[in-house]
N, C-alpha and C positions, 0 to 999 in steps of 0.2 A: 099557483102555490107549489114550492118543492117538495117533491115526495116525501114519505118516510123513509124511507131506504137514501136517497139521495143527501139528504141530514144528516144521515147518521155516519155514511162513507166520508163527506165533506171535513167532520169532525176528528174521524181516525186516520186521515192519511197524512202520511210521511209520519210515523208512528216510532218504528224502531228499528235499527240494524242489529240483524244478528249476525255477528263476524266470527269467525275461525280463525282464531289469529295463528294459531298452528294445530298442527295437524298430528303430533308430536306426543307422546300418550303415554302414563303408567299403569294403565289397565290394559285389558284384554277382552271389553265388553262383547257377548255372544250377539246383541244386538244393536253394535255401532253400524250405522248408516253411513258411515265416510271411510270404514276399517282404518281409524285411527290407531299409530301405534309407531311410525317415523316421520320426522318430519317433511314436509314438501322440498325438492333442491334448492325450489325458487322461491321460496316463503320470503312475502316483504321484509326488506330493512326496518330500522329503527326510523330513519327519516320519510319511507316511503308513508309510512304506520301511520308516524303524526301529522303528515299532509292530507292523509286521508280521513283522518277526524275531523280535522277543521274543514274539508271538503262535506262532508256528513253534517255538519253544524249548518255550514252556508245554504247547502239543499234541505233544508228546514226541518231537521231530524230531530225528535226531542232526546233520544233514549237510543242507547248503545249496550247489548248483550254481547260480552268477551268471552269465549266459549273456544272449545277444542274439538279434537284432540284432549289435552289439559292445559288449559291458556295460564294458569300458573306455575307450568315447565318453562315455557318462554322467559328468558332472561331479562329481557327488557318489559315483560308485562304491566310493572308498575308505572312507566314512563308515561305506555300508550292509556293504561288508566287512569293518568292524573292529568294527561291532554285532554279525555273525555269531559272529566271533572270544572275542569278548564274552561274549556267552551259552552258548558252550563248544560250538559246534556246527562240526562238521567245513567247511571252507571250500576249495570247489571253484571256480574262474574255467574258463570256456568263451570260450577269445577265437582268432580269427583270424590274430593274432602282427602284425601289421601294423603296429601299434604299441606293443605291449606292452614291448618295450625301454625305453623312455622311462618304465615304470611297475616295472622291475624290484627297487629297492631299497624299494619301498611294496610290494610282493610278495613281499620278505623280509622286512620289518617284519615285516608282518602274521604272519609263518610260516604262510603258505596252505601248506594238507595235498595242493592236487594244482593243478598249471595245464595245461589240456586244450587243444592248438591241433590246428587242422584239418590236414593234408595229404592232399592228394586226386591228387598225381602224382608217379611218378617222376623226371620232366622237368619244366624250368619252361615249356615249351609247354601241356603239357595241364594244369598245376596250374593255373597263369594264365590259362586259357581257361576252366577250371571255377569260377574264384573272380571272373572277371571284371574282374580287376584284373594290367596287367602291372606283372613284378617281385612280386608276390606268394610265387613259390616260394623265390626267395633272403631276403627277407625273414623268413618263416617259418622257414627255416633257420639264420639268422642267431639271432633269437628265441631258438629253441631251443638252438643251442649259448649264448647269453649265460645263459640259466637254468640251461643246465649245471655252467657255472661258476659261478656263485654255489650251487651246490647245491641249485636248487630242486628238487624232485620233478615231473617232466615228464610229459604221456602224449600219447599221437597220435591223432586220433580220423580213419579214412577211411570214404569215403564212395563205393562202390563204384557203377558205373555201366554202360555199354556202352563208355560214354569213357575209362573208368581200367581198365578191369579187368586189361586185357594188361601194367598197370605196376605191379602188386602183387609182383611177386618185385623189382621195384625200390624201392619203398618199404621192401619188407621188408631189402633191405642198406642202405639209409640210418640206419635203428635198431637192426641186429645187433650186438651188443654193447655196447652205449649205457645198458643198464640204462633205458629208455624203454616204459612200459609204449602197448601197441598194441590199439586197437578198433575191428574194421572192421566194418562196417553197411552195409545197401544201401539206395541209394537208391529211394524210394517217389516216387510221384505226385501229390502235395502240393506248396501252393506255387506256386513256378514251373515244376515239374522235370514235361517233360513224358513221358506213360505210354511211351512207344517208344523212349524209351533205359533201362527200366529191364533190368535182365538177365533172360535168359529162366531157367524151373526147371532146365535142365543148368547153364547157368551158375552158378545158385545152388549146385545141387549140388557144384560142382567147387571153388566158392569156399567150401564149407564144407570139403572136402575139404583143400583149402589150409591153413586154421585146423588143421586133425586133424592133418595129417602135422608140421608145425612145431612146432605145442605138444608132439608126440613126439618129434622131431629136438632140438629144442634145450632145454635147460634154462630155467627159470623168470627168473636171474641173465642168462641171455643173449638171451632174445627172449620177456616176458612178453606174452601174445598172447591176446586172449580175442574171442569172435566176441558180438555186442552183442543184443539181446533178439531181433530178427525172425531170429535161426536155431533153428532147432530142428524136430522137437524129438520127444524119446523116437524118437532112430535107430536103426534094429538093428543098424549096423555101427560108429557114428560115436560118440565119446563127447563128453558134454554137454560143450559149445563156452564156456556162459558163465560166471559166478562162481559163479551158484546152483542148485544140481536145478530144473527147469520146474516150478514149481507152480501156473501158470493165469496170465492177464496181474494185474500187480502195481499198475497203475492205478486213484490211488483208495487202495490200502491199503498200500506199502512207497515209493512212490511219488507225489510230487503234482507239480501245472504248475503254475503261476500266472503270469500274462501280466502286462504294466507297468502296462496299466491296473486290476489289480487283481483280473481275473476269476481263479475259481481252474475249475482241472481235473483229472480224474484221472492225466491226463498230458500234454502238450504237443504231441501227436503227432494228439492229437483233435479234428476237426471243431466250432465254435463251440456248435453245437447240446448238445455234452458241457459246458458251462459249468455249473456248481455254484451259483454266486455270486458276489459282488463282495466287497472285505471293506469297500469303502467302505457298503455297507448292512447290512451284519452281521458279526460276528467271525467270525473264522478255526475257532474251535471251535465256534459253533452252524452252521455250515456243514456240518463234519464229521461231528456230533453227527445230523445230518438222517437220520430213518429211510429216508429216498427217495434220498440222494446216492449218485452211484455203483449205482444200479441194478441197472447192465449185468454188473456184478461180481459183487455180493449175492447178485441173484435170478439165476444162470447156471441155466438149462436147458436142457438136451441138445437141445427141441424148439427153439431160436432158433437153433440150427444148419441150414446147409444143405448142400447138396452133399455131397464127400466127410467133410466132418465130422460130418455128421448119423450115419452109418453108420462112422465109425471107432472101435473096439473100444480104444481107450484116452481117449473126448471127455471123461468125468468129469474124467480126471485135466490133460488140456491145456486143455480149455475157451476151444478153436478157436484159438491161439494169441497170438500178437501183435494186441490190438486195434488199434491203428491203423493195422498192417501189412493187417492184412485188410479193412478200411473202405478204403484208399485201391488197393489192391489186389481186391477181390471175392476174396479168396483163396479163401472156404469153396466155388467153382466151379471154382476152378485156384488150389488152395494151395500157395502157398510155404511148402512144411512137407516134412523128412529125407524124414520116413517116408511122407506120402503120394506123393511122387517114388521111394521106395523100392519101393513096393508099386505101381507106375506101369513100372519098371527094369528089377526083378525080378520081379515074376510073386508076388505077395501068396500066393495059394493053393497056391506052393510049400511055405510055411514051415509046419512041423510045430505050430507052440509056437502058439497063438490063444487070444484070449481074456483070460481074470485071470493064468492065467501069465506071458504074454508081455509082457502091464503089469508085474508084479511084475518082473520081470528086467530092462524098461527104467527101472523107476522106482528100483531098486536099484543098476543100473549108474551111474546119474547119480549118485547118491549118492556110492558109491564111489571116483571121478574126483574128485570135489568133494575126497574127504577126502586121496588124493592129491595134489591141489593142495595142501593144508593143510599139511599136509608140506613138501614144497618152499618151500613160501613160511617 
C-alpha cells in the first residue's frame, strides 16, 4: 500500500511554473529577491516565450504564474498570456497593480484564473515606503477594486517584515469580506531585503498564530487566508497554515522557476548556483528528464541536515523545510520552523507522544485540516 506522503506528492507534481518573464520593474521594493528594476540584456524573445509555453504544456504543467520584475511592463505580455491560455494551462499574473488598470479588459479577455497584487501595508505610509514608490498604496487599491468590478478573481499576496507586521490586522479589514483570497509570507534575506528587519522566531510564531485564529474565526467566503510555504511545519498546536499537508520542499517537482533569460530552477527563491539550464541550449523536458537535476530534492538525506534538523524526530517527513527559506536564512542553526520554536517554548521533553506517533498524528492532522478546507471551499 502507497504511503500517505507518497499520494499526496504523486497528485501535486508538475503543479505550476513560476516564470519571470522580465526582470524589468516600476517599483523599488526594499524587499525584492531578484533586485528587480531593468531588464535582463538577454531576456527571451517573443518566439523563444511561446515555445516555451507549449514546452511547459508538453512536460504536464497545469498552471503558469507570469510574474516579474512587473511582467505587465513587458510588451508582448499579452501574447505569451494568451499562448498560456491556449494550451489550456491555468493562468496566473503577479503584478504590483501600478498599472494593471490600463490592462484590465485584456485581463478579461484572457479569462485569467487569478491576478495576484502585492499589498504590504495597512497605510499608504508604510506601503509606499515598502514598495518605493509614492502613491503606490492608493493605486493598488484602486486596481483592486477595478478587477472587482469586472469580476476578475483577485488575491493579495503580503510580505511581512519588522516594517509591516504591526499592520497586518489592518490589511486583514481592507479584505474582510471582499471574497479576496489572502497570502502572507515573510520576508527573507534575498535580494535587497536586508537580514535585520526580517522578523525574529516569536514574531514568526505569533504571525502564524495570526493565520490560525482567523482561518478559525472566519469562514472560507469571508477571509480566505492561507499562510505561504516558509510556515510550517508539523506544529503540535497549530494546524497546517497552507493549501497542502508539508510533504518536504516542492522545488523542482510540483513546482518550477524559470527566469527571462531562460535559465530554469527548482524554484525562484534559489541562489543562481540552483540553475538547471537554459532552454536556449536544451529543451525544457531534457532538462527535467536530467538524472542529476534537482539533486537537493531526489537524493534528501537526513545526514545534509544540520543543527536542530539533523536531530528532529519528524526530518524524513519535512526534509528541513523551506529550501530557500533555509539557504537565505541558515535556519537548519535557528529554524524558522512551528515546531522547532515549539519545542524551544515549551519544553520538548515535556511532551509524552515522541517519535513515529507523534509524526503519525502531525502528518494526519494536516491531512485532516486540508480535507476540511475541502469542504468549505
Amino acid at each position: 500500500m502507497p504511503s500517505l506522503t507518497s499520494l499526496i506528492t504523486s497528485r501535486i507534481k508538475g503543479s505550476c511554473a513560476v516564470w519571470e518573464i522580465t526582470l524589468k520593474c516600476n517599483s523599488n521594493c526594499i524587499h525584492c529577491g531578484s533586485k528587480a528594476g531593468n531588464a535582463r540584456f538577454d531576456e527571451l524573445n517573443t518566439d523563444e516565450a511561446l515555445k516555451l509555453v507549449k514546452e511547459l504544456h508538453s512536460c504536464g504543467y497545469k498552471g503558469v504564474a507570469l510574474m516579474g520584475g512587473e511582467p505587465l511592463i513587458r510588451k508582448d505580455w499579452y501574447q505569451i498570456a494568451k499562448e498560456v491560455k491556449k494550451n489550456k494551462m491555468e493562468l496566473s499574473i503577479v503584478t504590483n497593480g501600478l498599472n494593471a488598470v490600463d490592462h484590465i479588459q485584456k485581463l478579461k479577455k484572457l479569462s485569467v484564473d487569478c491576478v495576484s497584487l502585492s499589498l504590504d501595508g495597512g497605510t499608504p505610509e508604510t506601503h509606499d515606503y515598502l514598495r518605493g514608490i509614492k502613491g503606490a498604496f492608493s493605486k493598488t487599491l484602486n486596481t483592486i477594486n477595478q478587477l472587482k468590478k469586472e469580476k476578475l478573481p483577485v488575491s493579495v499576496i503580503t510580505t511581512v517584515s519588522k516594517i509591516n507586521l504591526k499592520e497586518i490586522d489592518k490589511i486583514k479589514k481592507l479584505l474582510l469580506d471582499r471574497n479576496i483570497a489572502w497570502q502572507i509570507q515573510i520576508a527573507i534575506p534575498i535580494g535587497r531585503f536586508p537580514r535585520e528587519l526580517v522578523i525574529s522566531r516569536e514574531e514568526y510564531f505569533t504571525l502564524a498564530m495570526f493565520i490560525a485564529t482567523n482561518v478559525k474565526k472566519y469562514s472560507y467566503t469571508r477571509l480566505p487566508l492561507i499562510g505561504a510555504h516558509c510556515f510550517g511545519y508539523f506544529s503540535r498546536f497549530i494546524p497546517n497554515l497552507g493549501l497542502e499537508p508539508w510533504v518536504g520542499c516542492q522545488a523542482g517537482y510540483s513546482v518550477l522557476g524559470i527566469q527571462s533569460n531562460g535559465n530554469i530552477k527548482g524554484c525562484l527563491t534559489l541562489p543562481d548556483e540552483f540553475i538547471e539550464g537554459n532552454i536556449r541550449d536544451q529543451s525544457l523536458k531534457r532538462i527535467l528528464s536530467n538524472p542529476h537535476a534537482f539533486s537537493y530534492n531526489k537524493r534528501f538525506k537526513k545526514a545534509n541536515l544540520k543543527g536542530y534538523c539533523l536531530n528532529c524526530d519528524i526530518s524524513k517527513d519535512c526534509k528541513g523545510g523551506c529550501l530557500g527559506t533555509s539557504l537565505a536564512l541558515n535556519c537548519y542553526d535557528d529554524p524558522y520552523c512551528l515546531r522547532a520554536i515549539e519545542n524551544v517554548f515549551f519544553n520538548s521533553q515535556k511532551f509524552p507522544l515522541r517519535g513515529k506517533l507523534d509524526v503519525i498524528i502531525s502528518r494526519y492532522k494536516n491531512l485532516y485540516h486540508r480535507i476540511i478546507n475541502n469542504k468549505i471551499l
